[in-house]
BAVO-345213 format. One line per 4 residues: number of its first residue (from 1); their letters; for each residue x, y, z of C-alpha. Coordinates in steps of 0.2 Angstrom, whole numbers, plus 5000, padded with zeros to 4 digits. Layout:
! BAVO-345213
NUM	a	X:Y:Z | ...
END
This chain:
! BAVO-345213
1	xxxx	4978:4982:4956 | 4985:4963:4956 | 4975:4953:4968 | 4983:4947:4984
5	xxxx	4986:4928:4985 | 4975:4921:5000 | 4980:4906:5005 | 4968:4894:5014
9	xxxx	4969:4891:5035 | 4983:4875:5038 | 4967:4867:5046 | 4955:4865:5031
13	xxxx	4943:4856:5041 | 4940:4855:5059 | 4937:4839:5068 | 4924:4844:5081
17	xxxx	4928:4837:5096 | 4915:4826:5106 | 4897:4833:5111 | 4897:4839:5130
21	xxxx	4891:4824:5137 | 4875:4831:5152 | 4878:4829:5170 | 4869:4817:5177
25	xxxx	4858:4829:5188 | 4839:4834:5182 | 4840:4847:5167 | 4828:4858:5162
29	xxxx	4816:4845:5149 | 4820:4856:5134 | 4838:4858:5137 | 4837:4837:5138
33	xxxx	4826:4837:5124 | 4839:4845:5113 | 4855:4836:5120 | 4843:4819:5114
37	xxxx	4839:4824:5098 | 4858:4830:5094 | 4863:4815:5100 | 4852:4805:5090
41	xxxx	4859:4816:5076 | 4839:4824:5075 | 4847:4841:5074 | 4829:4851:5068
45	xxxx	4822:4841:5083 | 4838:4849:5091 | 4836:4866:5086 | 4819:4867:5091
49	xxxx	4823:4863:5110 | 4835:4872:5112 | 4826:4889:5103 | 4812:4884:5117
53	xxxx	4827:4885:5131 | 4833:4899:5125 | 4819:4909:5126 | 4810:4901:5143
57	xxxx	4811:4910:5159 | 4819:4897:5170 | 4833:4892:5157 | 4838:4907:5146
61	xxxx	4852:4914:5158 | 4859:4898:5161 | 4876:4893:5153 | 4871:4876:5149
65	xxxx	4858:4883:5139 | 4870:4893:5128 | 4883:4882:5126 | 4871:4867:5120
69	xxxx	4865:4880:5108 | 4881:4883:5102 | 4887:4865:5099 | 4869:4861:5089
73	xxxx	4873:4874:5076 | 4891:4870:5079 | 4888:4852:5072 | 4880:4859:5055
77	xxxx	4900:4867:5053 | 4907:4853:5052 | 4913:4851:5035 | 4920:4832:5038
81	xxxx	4912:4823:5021 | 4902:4812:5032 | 4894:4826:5043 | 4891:4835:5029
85	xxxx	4881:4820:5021 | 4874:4817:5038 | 4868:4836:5043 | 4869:4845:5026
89	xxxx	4851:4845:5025 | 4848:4854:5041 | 4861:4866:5037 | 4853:4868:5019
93	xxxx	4836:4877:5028 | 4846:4891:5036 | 4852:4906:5025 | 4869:4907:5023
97	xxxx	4883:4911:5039 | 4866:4909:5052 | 4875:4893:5059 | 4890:4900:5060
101	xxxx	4883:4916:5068 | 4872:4907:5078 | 4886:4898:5083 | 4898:4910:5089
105	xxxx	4884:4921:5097 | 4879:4906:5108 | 4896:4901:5115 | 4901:4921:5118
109	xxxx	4884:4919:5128 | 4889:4904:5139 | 4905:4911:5143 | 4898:4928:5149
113	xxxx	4887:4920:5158 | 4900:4906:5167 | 4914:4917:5165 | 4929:4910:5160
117	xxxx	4934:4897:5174 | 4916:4890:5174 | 4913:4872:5168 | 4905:4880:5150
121	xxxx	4918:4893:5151 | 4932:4886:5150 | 4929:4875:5133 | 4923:4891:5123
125	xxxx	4939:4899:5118 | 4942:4882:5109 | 4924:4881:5100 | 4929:4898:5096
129	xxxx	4945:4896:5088 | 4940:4882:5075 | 4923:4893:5072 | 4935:4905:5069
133	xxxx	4944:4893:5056 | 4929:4888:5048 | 4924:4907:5044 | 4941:4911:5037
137	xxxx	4941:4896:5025 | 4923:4901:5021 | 4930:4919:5017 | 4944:4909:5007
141	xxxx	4935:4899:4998 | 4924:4914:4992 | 4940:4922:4985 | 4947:4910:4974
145	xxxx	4931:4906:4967 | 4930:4926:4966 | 4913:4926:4976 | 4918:4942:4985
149	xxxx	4902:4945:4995 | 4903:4927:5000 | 4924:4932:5004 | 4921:4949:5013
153	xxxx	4905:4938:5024 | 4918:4924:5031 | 4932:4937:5032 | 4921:4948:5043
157	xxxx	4913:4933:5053 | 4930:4929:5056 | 4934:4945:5062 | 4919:4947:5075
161	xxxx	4923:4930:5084 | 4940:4937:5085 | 4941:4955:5083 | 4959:4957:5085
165	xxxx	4965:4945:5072 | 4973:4954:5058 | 4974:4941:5045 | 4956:4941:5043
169	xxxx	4954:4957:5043 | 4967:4959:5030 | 4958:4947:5019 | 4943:4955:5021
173	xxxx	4951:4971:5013 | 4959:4961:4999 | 4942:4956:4994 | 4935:4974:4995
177	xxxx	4949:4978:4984 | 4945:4965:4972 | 4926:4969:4972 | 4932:4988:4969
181	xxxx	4922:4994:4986 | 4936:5006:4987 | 4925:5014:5002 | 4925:4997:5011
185	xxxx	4943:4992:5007 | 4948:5009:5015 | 4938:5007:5030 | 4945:4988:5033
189	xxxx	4962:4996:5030 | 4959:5009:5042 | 4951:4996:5055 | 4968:4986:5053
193	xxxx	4980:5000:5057 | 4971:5001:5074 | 4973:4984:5080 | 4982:4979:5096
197	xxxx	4996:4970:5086 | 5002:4984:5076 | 5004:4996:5092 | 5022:4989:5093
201	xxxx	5027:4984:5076 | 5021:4989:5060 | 5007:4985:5049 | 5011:4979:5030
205	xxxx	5018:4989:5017 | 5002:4984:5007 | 4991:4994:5020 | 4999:5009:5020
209	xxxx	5001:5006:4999 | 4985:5002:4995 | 4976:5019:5004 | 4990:5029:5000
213	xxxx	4982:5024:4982 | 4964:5026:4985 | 4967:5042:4989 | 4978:5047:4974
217	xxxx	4960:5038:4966 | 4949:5051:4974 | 4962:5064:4972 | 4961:5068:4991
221	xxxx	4978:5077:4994 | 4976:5079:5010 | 4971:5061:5016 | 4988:5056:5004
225	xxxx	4999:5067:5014 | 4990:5061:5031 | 4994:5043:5024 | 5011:5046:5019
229	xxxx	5016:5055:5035 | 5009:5039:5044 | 5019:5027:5033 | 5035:5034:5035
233	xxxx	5034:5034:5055 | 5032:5015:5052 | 5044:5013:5037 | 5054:5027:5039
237	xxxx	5067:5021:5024 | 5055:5016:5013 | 5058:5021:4996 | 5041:5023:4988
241	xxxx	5035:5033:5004 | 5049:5043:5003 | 5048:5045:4984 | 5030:5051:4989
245	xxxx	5035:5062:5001 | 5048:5071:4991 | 5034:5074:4977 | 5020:5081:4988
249	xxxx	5035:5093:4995 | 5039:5096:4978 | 5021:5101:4971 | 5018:5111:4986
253	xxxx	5031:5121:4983 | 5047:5113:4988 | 5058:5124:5000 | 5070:5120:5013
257	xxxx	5056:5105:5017 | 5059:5097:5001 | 5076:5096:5000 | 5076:5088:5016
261	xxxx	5068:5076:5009 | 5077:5074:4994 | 5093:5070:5005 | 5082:5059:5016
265	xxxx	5077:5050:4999 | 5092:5048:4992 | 5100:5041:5006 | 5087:5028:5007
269	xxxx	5090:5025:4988 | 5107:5028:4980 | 5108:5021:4964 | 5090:5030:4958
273	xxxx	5096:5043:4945 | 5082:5053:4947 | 5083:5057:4962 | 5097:5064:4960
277	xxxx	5094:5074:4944 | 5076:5079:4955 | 5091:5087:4968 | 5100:5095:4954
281	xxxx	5085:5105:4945 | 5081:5112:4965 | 5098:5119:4963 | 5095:5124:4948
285	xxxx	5079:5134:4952 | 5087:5141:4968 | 5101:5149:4957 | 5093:5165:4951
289	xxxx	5086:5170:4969 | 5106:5166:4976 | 5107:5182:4988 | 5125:5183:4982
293	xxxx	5138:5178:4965 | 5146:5166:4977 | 5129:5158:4983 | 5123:5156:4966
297	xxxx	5139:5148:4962 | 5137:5138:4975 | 5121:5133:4968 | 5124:5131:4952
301	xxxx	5141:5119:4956 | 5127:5110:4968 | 5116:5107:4953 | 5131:5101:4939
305	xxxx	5137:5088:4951 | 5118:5080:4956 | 5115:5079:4935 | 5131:5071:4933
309	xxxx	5129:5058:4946 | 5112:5055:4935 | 5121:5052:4920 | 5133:5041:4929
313	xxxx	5121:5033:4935 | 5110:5030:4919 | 5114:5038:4903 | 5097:5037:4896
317	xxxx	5093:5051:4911 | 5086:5064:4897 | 5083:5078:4911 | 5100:5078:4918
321	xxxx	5109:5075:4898 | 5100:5091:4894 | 5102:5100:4909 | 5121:5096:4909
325	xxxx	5121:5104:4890 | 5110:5120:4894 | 5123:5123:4908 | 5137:5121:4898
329	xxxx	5128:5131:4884 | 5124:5147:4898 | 5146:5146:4903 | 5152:5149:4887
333	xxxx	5138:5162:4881 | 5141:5171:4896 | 5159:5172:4892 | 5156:5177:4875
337	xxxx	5146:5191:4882 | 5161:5196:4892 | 5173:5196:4876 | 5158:5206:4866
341	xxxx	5160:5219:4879 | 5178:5221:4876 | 5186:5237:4869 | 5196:5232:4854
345	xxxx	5211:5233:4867 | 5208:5222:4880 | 5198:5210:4868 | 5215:5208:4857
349	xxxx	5224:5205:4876 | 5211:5194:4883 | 5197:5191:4873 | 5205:5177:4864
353	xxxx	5208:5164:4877 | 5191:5168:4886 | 5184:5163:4865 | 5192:5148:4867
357	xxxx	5187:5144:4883 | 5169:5145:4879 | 5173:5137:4865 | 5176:5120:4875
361	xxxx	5161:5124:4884 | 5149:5123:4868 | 5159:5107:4863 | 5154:5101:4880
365	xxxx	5136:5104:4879 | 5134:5100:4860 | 5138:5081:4868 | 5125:5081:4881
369	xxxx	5111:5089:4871 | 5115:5077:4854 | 5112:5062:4868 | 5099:5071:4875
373	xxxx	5090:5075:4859 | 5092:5055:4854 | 5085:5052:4870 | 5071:5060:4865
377	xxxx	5071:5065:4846 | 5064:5080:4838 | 5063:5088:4856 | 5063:5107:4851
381	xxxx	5070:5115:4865 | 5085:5104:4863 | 5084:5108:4844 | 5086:5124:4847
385	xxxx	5098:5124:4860 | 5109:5114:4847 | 5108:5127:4831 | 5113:5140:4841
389	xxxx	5128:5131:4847 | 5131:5124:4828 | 5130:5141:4821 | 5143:5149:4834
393	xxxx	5155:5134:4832 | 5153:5136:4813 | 5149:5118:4809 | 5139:5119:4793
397	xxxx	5134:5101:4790 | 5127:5100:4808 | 5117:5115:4811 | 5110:5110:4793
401	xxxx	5105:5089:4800 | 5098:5103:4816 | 5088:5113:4804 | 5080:5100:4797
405	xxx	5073:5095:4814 | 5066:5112:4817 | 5048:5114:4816
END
């Protein structure tokens, strides 16, 4: 699979916006502890603190508590050169994403806690948003240097601190993909299609794609068919879902289904010759269980005019060339049958101009089988259509070029 682009955020880096300045009422002494040392820019004297508030009796339900958490390990985000050279070191000690975890688990905290018109409340969906930026361009970063477990980690932390964003959760897919965890990629696939944003428009072709070839990967029919069926509800003229439609009707056995679809398809897709030759050989296979002459007629006219709009459409079509030569091959042995049973009577009344005819009709076919059999040279079936034809027209110097092919 060619990897998917992934382009980083517009907002590489996010200018954090001033520390929450306390109130000028008594705090808690571990709560003021860690608001001094942050702003003394002490931030493992910060951390400390504020681990302490967290976990005391009297402070560890309050917002305040929460949201100075989260602006501490906020602060080791920043990715400003500057910060970085300031607070990397503090960063450096924790394991990878646990600022930015930490982070985002402490302002979800103060908001539940001072709901969202409380003083703490109200700033979180903005801390949250450019945490958000940070773990996408984590996630970014990861993919271009084709670190994907570092890729898939921003993508998903992306995802938790807004879990109805779909570009992240795309991404995160994309990286999957590219790791080949086919199991993950399908799950984040899966996970994407039942997002708020695509219960009124469609999810990306890519989606759909992408699991509709997984499954073809773990030969899982069924899920394919599920996946086509869910494809074409949100891309109902799609040609490639259509395509894959029409073949899953075909393998299973075709039927009034499949040409349904064929028709569908070939709306969708005019100008592809093999749909249209597809069409003509379900004619074709529907002619020798016609119920009556004028049905298989019917059929049989059905099937001539779908492989000539193949062949009008592209000449290198070797189905329909050949198919068009057979066809022409059965009309004039089928009259040379009829003048075979001829008494010697009506043969010398009628049999002549019913020779000729059939004559024109081998002509015909040895055209379409010599370009089909260039088409595909040395192809025996077309051989041998070709030698009998040669023989009956008695052309000498052909059937012996035919005979040389024969193996």
């Amino acid at each position: 699979m060619n990897k998917p682009s992934i382009r980083a955020a517009a907002l590489v880096g996010v200018a954090l916006v001033s520390v929450w300045a306390a109130p000028a009422y008594a705090q808690n002494s571990a709560v003021t502890n860690a608001l001094l040392s942050q702003k003394a820019g002490q931030l493992d004297k910060a951390l400390v603190s504020i681990n302490e508030a967290t976990a005391n009796e009297k402070t560890k339900d309050k917002a305040k508590t929460w949201f100075t958490r989260g602006e501490i390990y906020y602060q080791l985000l920043d990715p400003n050169p500057i910060s970085q050279k300031l607070y990397g070191k503090y960063a450096a000690a924790l394991q990878p994403g646990e600022a930015l975890q930490k982070a985002t688990e402490s302002y979800n905290k103060a908001a539940q806690l001072d709901g969202p018109t409380g003083e703490f409340g109200k700033q979180t969906p903005e801390r949250l948003k450019n945490l958000y930026i940070i773990a996408l361009n984590a996630g970014v970063v990861g993919y271009q240097a084709k670190e994907y477990d570092k890729a898939i980690a921003g993508f998903k932390q992306a995802s938790l601190i807004n879990p109805q964003d779909t570009t992240a959760l795309l991404y995160s897919a994309f990286s999957q993909d590219a790791k080949q965890d086919f199991a993950g990629a399908k799950a984040s696939y899966n996970q994407l299609l039942g997002l708020d944003a695509y219960k009124t428009k469609p999810a990306p072709v890519a989606v759909y794609s992408r699991l509709l070839q997984i499954a073809r990967e773990e030969k899982n029919t069924a899920e394919a068919q599920k996946i086509v069926q869910r494809a074409l509800v949100a891309y109902p003229t799609n040609k490639t879902f259509l395509i894959e439609d029409l073949t899953q009707a075909m393998a299973a056995g075709g039927g009034a289904s499949a040409l349904e679809k064929l028709n569908k398809t070939i709306a969708a897709d005019p100008s592809n010759a093999s749909l249209y030759a597809a069409r003509g050989s379900f004619y074709d296979s529907q002619v020798k269980t016609a119920a009556t002459p004028a049905d298989k007629q019917t059929k049989s006219e059905l099937a001539l005019a779908d492989y000539r709009k193949a062949v009008e459409l592209d000449p290198k079509n070797f189905d329909s060339q050949f198919n068009i030569g057979v066809f022409e091959f059965n009309q004039a042995a089928t009259l040379f049958t009829k003048t075979s049973k001829m008494d010697l009577k009506t043969y010398q009344l009628k049999g002549k101009p019913i020779e000729v005819e059939a004559r024109k009709h081998f002509e015909t076919a040895a055209q379409y089988l010599e370009k089909a059999l260039s088409l595909q040279p040395g192809d025996q079936a077309t051989v041998g259509a070709l030698q009998k034809i040669y023989s009956r027209l008695n052309r000498p110097a052909d059937l012996q070029r035919i005979n040389a092919l024969k193996k």
